[in-house]
Residue frames relative to the residue before (quaternion, step in Angstrom):
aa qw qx qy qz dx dy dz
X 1.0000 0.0000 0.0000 0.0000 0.00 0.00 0.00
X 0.4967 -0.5780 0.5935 0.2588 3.61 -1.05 1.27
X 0.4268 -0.6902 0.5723 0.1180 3.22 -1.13 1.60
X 0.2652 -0.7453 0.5720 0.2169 4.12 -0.85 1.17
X 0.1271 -0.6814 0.7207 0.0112 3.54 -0.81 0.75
X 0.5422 -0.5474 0.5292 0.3554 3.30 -1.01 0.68
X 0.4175 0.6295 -0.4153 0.5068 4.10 0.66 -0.17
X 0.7536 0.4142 -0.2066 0.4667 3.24 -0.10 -1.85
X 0.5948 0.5927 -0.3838 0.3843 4.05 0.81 -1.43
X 0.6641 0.5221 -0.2948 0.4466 3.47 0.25 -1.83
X 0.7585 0.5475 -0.2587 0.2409 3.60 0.33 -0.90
X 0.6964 0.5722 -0.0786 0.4260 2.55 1.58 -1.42
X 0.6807 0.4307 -0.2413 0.5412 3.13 1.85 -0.46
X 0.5372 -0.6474 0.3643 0.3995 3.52 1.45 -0.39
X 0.5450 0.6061 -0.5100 0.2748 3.37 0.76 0.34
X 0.7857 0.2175 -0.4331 0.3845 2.96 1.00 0.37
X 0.2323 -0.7529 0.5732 0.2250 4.15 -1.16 0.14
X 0.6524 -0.4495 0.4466 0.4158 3.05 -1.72 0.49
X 0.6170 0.4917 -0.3009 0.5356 3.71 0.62 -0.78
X 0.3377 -0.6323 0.5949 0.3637 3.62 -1.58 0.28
X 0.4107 -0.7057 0.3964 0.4198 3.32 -0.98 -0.15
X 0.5742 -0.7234 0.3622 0.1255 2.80 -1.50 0.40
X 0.2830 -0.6200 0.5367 0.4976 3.78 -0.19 -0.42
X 0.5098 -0.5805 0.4949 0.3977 3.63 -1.52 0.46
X 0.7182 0.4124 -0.4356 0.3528 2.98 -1.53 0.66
X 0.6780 0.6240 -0.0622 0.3835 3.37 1.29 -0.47
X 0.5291 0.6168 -0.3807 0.4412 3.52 1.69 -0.22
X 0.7813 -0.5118 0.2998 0.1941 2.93 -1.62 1.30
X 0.3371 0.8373 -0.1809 0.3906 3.22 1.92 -0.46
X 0.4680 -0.4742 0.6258 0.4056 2.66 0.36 -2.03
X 0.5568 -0.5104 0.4187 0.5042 3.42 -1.31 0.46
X 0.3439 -0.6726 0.6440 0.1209 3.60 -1.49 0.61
X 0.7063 -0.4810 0.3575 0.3769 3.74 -0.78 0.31
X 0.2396 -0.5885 0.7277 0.2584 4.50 -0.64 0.30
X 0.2518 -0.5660 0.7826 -0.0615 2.25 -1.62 0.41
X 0.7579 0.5096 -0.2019 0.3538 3.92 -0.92 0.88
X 0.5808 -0.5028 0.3422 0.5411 3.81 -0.59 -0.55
X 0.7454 0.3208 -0.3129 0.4935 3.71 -1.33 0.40
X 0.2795 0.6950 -0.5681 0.3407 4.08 0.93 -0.34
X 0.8480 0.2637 -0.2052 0.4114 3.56 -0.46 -1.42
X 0.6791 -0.4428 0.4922 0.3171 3.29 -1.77 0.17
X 0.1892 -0.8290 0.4868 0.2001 3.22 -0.51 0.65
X 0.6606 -0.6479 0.2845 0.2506 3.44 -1.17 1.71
X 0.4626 -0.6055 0.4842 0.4300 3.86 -0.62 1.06
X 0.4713 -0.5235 0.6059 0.3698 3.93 -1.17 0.34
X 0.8135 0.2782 -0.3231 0.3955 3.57 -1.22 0.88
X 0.7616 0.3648 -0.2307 0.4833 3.47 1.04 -0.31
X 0.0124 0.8820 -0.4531 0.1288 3.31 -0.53 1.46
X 0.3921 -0.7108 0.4069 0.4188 3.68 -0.51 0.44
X 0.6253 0.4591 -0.3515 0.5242 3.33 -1.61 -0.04
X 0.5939 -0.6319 0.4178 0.2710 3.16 -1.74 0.63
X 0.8003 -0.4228 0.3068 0.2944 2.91 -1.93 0.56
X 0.2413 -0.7000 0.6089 0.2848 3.73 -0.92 0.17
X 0.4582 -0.5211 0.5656 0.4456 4.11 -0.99 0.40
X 0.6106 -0.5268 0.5210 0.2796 2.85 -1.93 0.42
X 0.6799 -0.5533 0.3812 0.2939 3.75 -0.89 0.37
X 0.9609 0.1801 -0.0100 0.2102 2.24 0.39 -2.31
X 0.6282 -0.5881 0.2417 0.4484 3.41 -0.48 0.89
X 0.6157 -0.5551 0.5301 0.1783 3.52 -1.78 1.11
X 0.6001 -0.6939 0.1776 0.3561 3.42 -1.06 1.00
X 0.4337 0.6825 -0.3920 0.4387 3.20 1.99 -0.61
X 0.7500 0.2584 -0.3301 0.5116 4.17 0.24 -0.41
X 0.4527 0.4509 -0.6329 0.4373 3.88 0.81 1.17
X 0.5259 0.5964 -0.4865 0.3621 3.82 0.77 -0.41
X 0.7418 -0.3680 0.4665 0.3109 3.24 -2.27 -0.02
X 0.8069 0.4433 -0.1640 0.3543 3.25 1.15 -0.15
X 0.6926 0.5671 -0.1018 0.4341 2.42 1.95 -0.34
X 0.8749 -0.2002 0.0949 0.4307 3.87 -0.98 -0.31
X 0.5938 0.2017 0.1809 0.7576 3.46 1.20 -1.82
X 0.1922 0.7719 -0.5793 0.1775 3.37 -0.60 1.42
X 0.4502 -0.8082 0.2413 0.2930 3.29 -0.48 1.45
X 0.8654 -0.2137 0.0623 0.4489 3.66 -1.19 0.30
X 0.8383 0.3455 -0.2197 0.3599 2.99 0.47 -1.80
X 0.1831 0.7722 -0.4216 0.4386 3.76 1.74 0.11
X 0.8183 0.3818 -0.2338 0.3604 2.84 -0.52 -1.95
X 0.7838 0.3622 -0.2813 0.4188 3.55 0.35 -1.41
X 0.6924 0.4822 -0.3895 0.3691 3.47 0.97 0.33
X 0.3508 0.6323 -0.4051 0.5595 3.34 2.05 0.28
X 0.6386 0.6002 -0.3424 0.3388 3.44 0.83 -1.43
X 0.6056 0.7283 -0.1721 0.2704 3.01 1.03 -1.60
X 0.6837 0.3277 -0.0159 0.6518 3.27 0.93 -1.90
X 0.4889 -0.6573 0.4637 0.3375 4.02 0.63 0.11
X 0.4963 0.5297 -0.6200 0.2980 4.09 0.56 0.26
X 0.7713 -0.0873 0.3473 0.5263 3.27 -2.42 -0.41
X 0.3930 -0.5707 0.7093 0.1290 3.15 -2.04 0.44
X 0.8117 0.2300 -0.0539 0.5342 3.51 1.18 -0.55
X 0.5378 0.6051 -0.3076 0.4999 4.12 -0.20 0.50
X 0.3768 -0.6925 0.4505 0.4190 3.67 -1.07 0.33
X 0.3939 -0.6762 0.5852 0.2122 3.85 -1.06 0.17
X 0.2633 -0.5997 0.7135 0.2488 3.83 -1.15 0.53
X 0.7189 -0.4083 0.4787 0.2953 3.32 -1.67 0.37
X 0.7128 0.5415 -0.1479 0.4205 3.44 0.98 -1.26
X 0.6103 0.4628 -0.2874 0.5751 3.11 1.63 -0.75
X 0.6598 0.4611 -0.3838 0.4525 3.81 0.69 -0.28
X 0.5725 0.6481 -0.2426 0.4397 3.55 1.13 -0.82
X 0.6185 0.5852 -0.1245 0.5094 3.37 1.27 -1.11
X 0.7779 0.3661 -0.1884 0.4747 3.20 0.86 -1.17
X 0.5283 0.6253 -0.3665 0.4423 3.42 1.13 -0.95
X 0.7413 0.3875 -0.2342 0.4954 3.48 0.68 -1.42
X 0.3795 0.3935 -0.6748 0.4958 4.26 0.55 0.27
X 0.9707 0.2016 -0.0654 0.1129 3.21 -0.41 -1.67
X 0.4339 0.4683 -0.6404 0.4269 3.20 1.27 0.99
X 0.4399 0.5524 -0.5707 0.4191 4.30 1.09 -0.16
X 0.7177 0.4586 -0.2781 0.4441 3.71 0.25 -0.74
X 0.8285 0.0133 -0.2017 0.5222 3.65 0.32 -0.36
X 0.1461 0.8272 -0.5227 0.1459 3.67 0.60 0.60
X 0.1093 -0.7268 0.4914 0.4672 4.29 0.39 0.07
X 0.5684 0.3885 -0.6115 0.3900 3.86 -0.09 0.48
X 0.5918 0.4732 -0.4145 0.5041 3.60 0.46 -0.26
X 0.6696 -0.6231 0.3111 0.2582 3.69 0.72 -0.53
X 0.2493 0.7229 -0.3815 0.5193 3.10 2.73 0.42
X 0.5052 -0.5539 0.6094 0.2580 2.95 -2.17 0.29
X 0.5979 -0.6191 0.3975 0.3182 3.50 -1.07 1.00
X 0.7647 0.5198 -0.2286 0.3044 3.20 1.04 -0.97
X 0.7194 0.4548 -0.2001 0.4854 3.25 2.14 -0.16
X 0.3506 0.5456 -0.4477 0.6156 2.92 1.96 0.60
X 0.6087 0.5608 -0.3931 0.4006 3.56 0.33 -0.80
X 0.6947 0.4620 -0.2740 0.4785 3.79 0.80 -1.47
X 0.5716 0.5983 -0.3896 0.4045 3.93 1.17 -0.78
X 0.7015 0.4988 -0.3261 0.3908 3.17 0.63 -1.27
X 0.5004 0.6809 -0.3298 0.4209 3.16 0.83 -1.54
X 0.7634 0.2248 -0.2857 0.5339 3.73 -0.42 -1.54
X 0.5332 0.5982 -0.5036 0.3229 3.75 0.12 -0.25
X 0.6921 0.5511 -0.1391 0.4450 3.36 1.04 -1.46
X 0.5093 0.7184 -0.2132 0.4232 3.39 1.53 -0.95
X 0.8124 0.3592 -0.0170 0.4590 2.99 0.45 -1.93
X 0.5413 0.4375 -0.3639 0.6190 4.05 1.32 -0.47
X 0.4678 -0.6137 0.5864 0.2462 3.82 0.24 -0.64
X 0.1327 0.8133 -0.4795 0.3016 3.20 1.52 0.58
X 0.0208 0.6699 -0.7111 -0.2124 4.39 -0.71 0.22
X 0.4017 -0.6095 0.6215 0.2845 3.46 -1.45 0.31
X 0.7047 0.3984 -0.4689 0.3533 3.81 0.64 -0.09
């Protein structure tokens, strides 16, 4: 019987070769394929497959008094005329309202001048109306 040396074992299983080994990527060959994380090229930033997504953020038309996101003095001039505080508005819809609530505080009707004065005003606001 053929005597087993721990030599003869290794061999017999292949762990060892006539060749040393190598690290991958490294064979006389040529580069061979990675395997693992970092392998691929890594994607330029901004350029993506598949279609575009819209833009969020809102156009300059829904920064107005009339629009989506209207700024402070807006709102309290929605308040004013009673509409949404938040949403876009038609002209027609400000017109409407103005006219409930200059009937209601009108001083011939029996309003205070000074809160007819603030109606108009936010009216004027919200159309883009200038007073000069």
């Amino acid at each position: 019987m053929p005597q087993l040396t721990l030599e003869r074992l290794e061999q017999s299983k292949g762990w060892l070769t006539s060749k040393a080994r190598k690290p991958r990527g490294q064979d006389p060959e040529g580069p061979t394929e990675q395997r693992g994380f970092g392998t691929k090229k890594a994607v330029k930033a901004g350029k993506r497959k598949g279609p575009s997504k819209a833009t969020p953020s809102l156009s300059k038309g829904d920064w107005g008094p009339l629009g989506k996101h209207p700024h402070l003095e807006a709102i309290v001039a929605r308040q004013r005329l009673h509409l949404p505080l938040s949403g876009r508005l038609s002209m027609a819809e400000v017109n409407q309202a103005w006219k409930r609530c200059a009937g209601e505080h009108h001083p011939d009707r029996g309003g205070e001048h000074d809160t007819m004065q603030l109606v108009n005003g936010a009216r004027d606001l919200l159309l883009g109306r200038d007073l000069s």
